[in-house]
C-alpha positions as CSV (number, residue, x, y, z in Angstrom):
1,X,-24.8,2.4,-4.2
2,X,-26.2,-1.0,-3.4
3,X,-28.2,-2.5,-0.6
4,X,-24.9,-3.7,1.0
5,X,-23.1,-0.2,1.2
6,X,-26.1,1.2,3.2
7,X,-28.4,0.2,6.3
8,X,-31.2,2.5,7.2
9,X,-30.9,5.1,4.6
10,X,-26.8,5.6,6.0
11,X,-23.2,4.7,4.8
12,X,-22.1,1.7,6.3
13,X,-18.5,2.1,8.1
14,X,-15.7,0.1,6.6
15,X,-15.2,-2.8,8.8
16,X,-18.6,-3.8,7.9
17,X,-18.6,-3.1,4.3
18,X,-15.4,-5.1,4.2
19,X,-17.7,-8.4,5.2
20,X,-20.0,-7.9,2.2
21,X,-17.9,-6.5,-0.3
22,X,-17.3,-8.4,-3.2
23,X,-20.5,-10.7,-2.3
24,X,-22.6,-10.2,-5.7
25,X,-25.5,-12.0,-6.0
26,X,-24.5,-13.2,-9.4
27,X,-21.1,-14.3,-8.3
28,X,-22.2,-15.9,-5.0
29,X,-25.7,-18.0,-6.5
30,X,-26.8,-20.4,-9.3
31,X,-29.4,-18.8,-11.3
32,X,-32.7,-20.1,-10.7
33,X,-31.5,-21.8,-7.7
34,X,-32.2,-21.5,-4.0
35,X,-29.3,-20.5,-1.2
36,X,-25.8,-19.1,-1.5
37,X,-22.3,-19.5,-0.5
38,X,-21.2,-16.8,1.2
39,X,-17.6,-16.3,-0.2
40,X,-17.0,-15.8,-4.6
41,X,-15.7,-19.2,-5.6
42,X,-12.5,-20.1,-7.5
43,X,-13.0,-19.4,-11.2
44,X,-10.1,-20.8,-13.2
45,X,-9.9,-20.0,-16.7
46,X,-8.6,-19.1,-20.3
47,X,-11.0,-19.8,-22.6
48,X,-14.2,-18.8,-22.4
49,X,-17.1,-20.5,-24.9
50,X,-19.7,-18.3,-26.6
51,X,-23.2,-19.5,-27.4
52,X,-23.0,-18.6,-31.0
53,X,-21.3,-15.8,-32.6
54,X,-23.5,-12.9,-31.9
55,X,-23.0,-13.5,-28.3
56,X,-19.1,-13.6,-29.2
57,X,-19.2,-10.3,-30.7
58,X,-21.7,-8.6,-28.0
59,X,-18.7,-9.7,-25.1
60,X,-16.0,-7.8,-27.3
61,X,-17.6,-4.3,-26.3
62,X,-18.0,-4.8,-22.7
63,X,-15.6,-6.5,-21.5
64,X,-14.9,-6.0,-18.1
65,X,-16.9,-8.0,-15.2
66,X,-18.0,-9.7,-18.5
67,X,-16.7,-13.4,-19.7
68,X,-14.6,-12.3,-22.9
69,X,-11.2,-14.2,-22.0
70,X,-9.3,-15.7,-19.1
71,X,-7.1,-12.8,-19.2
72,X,-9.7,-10.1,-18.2
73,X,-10.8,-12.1,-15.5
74,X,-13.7,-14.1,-13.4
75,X,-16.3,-13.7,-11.1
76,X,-13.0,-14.6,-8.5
77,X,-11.0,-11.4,-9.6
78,X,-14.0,-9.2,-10.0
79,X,-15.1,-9.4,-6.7
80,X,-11.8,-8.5,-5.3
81,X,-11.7,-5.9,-7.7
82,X,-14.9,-4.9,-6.6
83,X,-14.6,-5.0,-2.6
84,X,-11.1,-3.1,-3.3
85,X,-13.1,-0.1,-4.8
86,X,-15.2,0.2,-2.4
87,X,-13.0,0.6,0.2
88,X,-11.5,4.2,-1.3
89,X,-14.5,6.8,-1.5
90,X,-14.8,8.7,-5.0
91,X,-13.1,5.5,-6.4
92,X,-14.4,4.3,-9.9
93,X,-12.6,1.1,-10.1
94,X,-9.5,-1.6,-9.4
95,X,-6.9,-3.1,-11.2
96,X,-5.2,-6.4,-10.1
97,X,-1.8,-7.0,-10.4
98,X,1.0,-10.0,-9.9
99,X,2.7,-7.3,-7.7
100,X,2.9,-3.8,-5.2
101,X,5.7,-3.0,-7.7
102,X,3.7,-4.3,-10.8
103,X,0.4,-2.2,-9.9
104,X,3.0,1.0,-9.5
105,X,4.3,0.3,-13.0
106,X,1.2,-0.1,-14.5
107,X,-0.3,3.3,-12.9
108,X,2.7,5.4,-13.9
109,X,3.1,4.0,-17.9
110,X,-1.0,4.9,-18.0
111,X,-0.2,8.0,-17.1
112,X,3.2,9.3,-18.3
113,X,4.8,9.4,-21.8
114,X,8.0,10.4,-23.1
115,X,9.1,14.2,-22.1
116,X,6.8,14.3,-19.3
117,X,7.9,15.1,-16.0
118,X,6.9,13.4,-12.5
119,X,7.6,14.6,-9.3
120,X,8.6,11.3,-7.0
121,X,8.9,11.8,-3.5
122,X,12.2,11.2,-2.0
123,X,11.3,8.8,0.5
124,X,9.6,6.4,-1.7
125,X,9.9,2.7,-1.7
126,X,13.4,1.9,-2.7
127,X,11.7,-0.2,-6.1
128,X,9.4,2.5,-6.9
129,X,13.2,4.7,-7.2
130,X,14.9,1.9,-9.1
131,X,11.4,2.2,-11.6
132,X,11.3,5.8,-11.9
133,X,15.8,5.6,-12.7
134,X,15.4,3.1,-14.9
135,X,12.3,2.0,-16.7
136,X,10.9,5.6,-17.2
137,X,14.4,7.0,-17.7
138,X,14.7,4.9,-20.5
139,X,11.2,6.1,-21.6
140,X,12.1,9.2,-22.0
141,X,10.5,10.6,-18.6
142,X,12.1,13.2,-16.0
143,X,11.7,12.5,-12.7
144,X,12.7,14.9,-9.9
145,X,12.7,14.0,-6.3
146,X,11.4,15.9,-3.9
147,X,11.4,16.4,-0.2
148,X,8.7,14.7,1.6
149,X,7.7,17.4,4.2
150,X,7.7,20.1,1.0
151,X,4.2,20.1,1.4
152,X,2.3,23.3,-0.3
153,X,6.1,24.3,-1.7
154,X,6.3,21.3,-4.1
155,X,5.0,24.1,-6.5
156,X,8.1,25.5,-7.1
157,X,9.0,22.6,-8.8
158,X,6.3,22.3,-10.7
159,X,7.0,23.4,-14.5
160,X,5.0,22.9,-18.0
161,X,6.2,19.3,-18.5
162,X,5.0,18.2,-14.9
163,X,2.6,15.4,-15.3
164,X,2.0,14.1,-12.1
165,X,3.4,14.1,-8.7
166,X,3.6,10.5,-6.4
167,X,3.3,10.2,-3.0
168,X,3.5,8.0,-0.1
169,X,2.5,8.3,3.1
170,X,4.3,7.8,5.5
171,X,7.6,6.6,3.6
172,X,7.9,2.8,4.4
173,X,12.1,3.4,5.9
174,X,12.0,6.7,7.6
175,X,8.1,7.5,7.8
176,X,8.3,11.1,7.5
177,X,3.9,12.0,6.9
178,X,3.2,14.2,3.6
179,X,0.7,16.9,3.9
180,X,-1.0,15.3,1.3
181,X,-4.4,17.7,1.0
182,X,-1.6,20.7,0.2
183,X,0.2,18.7,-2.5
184,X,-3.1,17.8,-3.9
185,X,-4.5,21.2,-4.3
186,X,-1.3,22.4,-6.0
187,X,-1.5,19.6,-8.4
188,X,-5.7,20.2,-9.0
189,X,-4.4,23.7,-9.3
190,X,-2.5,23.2,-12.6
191,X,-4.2,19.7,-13.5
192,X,-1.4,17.3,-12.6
193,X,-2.7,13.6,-11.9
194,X,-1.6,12.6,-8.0
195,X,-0.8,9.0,-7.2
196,X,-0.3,7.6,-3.7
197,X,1.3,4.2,-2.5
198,X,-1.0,3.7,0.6
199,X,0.1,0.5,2.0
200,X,0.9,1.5,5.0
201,X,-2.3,2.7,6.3
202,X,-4.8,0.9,3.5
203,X,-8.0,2.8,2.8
204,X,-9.6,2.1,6.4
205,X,-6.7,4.1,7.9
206,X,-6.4,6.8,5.0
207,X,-9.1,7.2,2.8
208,X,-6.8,9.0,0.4
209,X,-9.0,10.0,-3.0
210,X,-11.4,11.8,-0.4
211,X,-8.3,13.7,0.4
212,X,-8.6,14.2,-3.4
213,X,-5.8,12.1,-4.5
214,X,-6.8,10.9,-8.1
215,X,-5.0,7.1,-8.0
216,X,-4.3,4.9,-4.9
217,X,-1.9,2.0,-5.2
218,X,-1.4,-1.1,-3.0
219,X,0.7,-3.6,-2.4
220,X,-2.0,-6.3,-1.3
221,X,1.2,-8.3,-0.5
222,X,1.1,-6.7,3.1
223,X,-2.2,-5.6,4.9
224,X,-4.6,-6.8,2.6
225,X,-3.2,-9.7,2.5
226,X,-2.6,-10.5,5.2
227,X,-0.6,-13.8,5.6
228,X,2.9,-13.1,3.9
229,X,1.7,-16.6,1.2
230,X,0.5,-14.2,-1.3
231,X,1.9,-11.5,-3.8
232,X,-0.9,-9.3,-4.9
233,X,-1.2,-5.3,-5.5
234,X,-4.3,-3.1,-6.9
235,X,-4.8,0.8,-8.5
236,X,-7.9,2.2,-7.5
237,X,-8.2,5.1,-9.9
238,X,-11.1,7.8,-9.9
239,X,-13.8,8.4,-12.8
240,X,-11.3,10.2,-14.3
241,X,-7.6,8.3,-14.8
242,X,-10.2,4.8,-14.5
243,X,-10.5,4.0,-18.1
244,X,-6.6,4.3,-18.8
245,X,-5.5,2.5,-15.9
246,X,-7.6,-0.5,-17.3
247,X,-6.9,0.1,-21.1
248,X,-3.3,0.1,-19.4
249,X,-3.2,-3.0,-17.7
250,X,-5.4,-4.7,-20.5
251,X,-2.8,-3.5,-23.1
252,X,0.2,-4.5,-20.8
253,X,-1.5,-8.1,-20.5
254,X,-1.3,-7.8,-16.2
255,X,-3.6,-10.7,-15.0
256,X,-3.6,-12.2,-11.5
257,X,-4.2,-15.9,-10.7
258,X,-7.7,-16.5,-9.1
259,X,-6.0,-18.4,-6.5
260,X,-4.3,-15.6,-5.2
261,X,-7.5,-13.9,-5.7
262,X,-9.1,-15.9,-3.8
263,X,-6.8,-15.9,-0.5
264,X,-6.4,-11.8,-1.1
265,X,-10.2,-11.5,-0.9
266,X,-10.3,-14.0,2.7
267,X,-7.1,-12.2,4.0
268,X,-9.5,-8.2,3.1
269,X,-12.5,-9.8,5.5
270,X,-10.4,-9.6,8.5
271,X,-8.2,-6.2,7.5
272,X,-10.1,-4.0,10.1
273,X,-9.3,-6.6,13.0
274,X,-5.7,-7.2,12.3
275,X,-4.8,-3.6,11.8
276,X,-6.3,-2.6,15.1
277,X,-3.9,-5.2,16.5
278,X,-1.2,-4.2,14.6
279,X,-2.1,-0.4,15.8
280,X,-2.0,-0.7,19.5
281,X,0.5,-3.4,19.7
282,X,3.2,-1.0,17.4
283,X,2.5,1.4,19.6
284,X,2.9,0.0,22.8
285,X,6.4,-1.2,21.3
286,X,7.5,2.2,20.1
287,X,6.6,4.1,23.2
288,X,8.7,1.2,24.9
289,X,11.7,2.0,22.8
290,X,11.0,5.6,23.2
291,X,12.1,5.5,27.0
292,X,15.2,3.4,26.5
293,X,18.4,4.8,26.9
294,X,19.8,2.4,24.2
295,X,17.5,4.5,21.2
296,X,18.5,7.6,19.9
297,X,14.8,8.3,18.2
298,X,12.0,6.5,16.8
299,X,10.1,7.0,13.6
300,X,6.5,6.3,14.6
301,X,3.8,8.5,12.7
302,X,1.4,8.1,15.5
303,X,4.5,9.8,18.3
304,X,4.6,13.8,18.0
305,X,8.3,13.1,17.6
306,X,7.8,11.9,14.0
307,X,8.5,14.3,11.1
308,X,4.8,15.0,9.7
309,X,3.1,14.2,13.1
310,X,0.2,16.9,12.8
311,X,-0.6,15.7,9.2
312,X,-0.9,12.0,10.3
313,X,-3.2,13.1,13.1
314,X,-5.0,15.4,10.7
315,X,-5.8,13.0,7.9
316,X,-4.9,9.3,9.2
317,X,-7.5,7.1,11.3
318,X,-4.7,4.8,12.7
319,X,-1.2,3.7,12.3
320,X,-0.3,0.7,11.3
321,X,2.6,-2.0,12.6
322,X,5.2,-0.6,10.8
323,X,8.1,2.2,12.0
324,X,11.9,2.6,12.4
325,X,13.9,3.7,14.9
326,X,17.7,4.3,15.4
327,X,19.9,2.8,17.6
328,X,22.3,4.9,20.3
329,X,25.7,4.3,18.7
330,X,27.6,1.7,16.5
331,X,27.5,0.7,13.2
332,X,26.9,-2.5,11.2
333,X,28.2,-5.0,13.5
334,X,26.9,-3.8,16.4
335,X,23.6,-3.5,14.9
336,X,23.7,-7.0,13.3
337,X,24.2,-8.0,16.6
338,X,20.9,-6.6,18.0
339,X,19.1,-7.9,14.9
340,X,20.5,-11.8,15.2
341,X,19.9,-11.8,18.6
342,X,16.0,-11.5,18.3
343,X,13.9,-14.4,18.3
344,X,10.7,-13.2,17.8
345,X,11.3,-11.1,15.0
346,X,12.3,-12.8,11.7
347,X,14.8,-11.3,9.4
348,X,13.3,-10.7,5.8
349,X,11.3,-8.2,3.5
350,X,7.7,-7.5,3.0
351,X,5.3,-6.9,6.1
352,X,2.3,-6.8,7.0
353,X,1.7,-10.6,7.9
354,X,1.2,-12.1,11.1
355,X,4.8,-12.4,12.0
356,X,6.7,-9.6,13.5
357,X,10.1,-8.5,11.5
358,X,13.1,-6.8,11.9
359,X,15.4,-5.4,9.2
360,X,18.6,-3.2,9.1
361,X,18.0,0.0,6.9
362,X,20.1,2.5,5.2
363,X,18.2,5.4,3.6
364,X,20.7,7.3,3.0
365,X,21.6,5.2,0.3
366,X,18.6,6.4,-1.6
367,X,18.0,10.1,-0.6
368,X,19.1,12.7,-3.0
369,X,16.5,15.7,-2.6
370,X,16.7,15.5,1.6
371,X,19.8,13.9,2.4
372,X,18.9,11.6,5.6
373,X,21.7,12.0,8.3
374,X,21.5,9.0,10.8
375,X,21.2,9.5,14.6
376,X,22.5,5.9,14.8
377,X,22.0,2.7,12.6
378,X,18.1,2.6,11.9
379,X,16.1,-0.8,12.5
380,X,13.1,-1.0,10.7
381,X,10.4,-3.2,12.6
382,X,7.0,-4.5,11.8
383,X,4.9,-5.7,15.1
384,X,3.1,-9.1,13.7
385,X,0.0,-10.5,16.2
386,X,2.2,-11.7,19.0
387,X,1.5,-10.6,22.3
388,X,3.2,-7.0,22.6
389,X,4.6,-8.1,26.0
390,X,6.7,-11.2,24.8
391,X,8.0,-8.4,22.2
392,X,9.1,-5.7,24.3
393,X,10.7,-9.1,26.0
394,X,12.4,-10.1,23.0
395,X,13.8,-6.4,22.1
396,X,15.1,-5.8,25.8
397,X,17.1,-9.4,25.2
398,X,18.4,-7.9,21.9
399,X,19.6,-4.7,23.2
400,X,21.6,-6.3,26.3
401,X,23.4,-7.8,23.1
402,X,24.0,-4.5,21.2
403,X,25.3,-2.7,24.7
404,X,27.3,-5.7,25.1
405,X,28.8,-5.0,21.3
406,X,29.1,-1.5,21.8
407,X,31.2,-2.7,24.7
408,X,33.5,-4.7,22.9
């Protein structure tokens, strides 16, 4: 652990590791020279130049937070790399990828090969389904869904071909909180590898591999982020599953510009404030919508009416700025109209920026091992950094349009 994890002999918390993590002296100061800059520059590059031959061949055997070629990176993607590890205890390391969805491929073809087995969690991101029915169907890999509240009984569908099991925490349409510490002893149990998407809550909010989970995926695109101008995502991996994620994305050629690098890395130093606003401002909106006659439910991790309530309080340190909830009555129209009428809320994919969103969802589209029966058409929303008040405002304005809809 180095001087910056620790003050006084103790752990620092997270908020303030976040402002030094990444900050190497070797990245951050010009040998021999007085001073630093406080953030990593930019480090662009494909070649890299050796001082003779020797030096070449010595770089070939270490070759990671080493020069060797552009493609294994600079001091740029190392020290988001590096801040990213730190942030999930037990962690050994971080890979960077172009992508959420990239850094989930990459984690499951380090992991899986064909006539394994992999237990995906039915209310998984809807491109994490399309990968598992395609890409490692075509690989030769089972996958069985299971329900997300199966908690200690996903080990009757565990067999001898059972490689790993994914999970994700809440699910990003209809939220429903794993009991994650369960699943994980079952897998420990018989030595199955657990991954996680946790980009809902990021590490600060759920430290997940010291819940024992074994991998932990991002899609930096959102929280970490920070600013919806960046695609980014990251697999932290323990001491364990850490050298074949990297051999992994090595092998698969995944590289990340340092640009994006860069902005990723500015966007981590202010995660801890922006969540916290995200937190209490979601909240206030969902108890809001809770109390209107107009919604039939809301999914909100954080409100004991969500499915998987007593895990989040259990394990989670916050929510985050992203829920559902289900209108009274109508269908597509009517809830088109609610959505259209907003104008606050923007209408498009992703979350985790600044900007608040709304976005018509049908999970029962995608569910096969809990079918999802709708109390009404569900409205997924993500509560940006505008004041909560002018939001609630906004919503009210777009429900008098639904009710007049549903009136004809």
């Amino acid at each position: 652990m180095s001087s910056a994890d620790e003050k006084d002999g103790g752990p620092l918390s997270p908020a303030t590791r976040l402002v030094g993590a990444g900050r190497k002296p070797e990245w951050t100061r010009m040998p021999d020279r007085p001073g630093a800059i406080v953030s990593p520059p930019v480090w662009r590059a494909s070649t890299i130049l050796f001082d003779d031959v020797a030096h070449l061949r010595r770089a070939g055997q270490n070759t990671h937070e080493a020069f060797y070629y552009g493609r294994r990176g600079t001091p740029t993607t190392w020290a988001l790399a590096d801040a990213l590890t730190g942030l999930e205890p037990e962690a050994a390391g971080t890979m960077l990828y172009p992508s959420g969805v990239a850094a989930i491929a990459g984690a499951l073809l380090a992991i899986l090969k064909p006539g394994d087995q992999i237990l995906m969690v039915d209310s998984a991101y809807d491109p994490s389904r399309s990968m598992c029915n395609g890409l490692l169907a075509d690989f030769g890999v089972e996958v069985v869904y299971y329900d997300p509240l199966a908690g200690a009984g996903i080990a009757d569908l565990i067999t001898d071909r059972t490689a790993a099991i994914f999970l994700e925490s809440p699910g990003s349409l209809t939220f429903e909180v794993q009991d994650i510490p369960a699943i994980v002893a079952v897998a420990r149990a018989r030595g199955i590898v657990t991954l996680i998407d946790n980009t809902w809550a990021t590490p600060l909010y759920l430290p997940a591999m010291a819940l024992g989970v074994d991998i932990s995926i991002m899609a930096c695109t959102k929280y970490i982020v920070g600013h919806s101008d960046v695609m980014m995502g990251s697999v932290t991996a323990n001491a364990r599953w850490w050298p074949r994620i990297r051999a992994r994305a090595y092998g698969l050629g995944q590289v990340v510009s340092p640009d994006d690098a860069a902005l990723t890395l500015r966007g981590l130093r202010t995660l801890s404030v922006r969540l916290e606003r995200h937190r209490t401002s979601a909240l206030a909106v969902a108890q809001w919508l809770a109390a209107r006659p107009e919604v039939a439910g809301v999914l909100h991790p954080a409100l004991p009416s969500c499915p998987g309530h007593a895990e989040w309080a259990r394990d989670f340190k916050g929510s985050s700025g992203l829920f559902s909830f289900h209108l009274a009555g109508g269908g597509e129209a009517e809830r088109a109209a609610f959505i259209d009428a907003l104008a606050l809320f923007g209408i498009g994919y992703s979350w985790g920026g600044f900007e608040s969103l709304a976005l018509p969802v049908d999970p029962e589209k995608h569910r096969t091992a809990r079918p999802w029966t709708a109390a009404g058409p569900l409205v997924r929303l993500h509560i940006g950094l505008e004041e909560p008040d002018d939001l609630i405002a906004d919503l009210e304005r777009g429900l008098a349009v639904w009710r007049d809809a549903m009136a004809g």
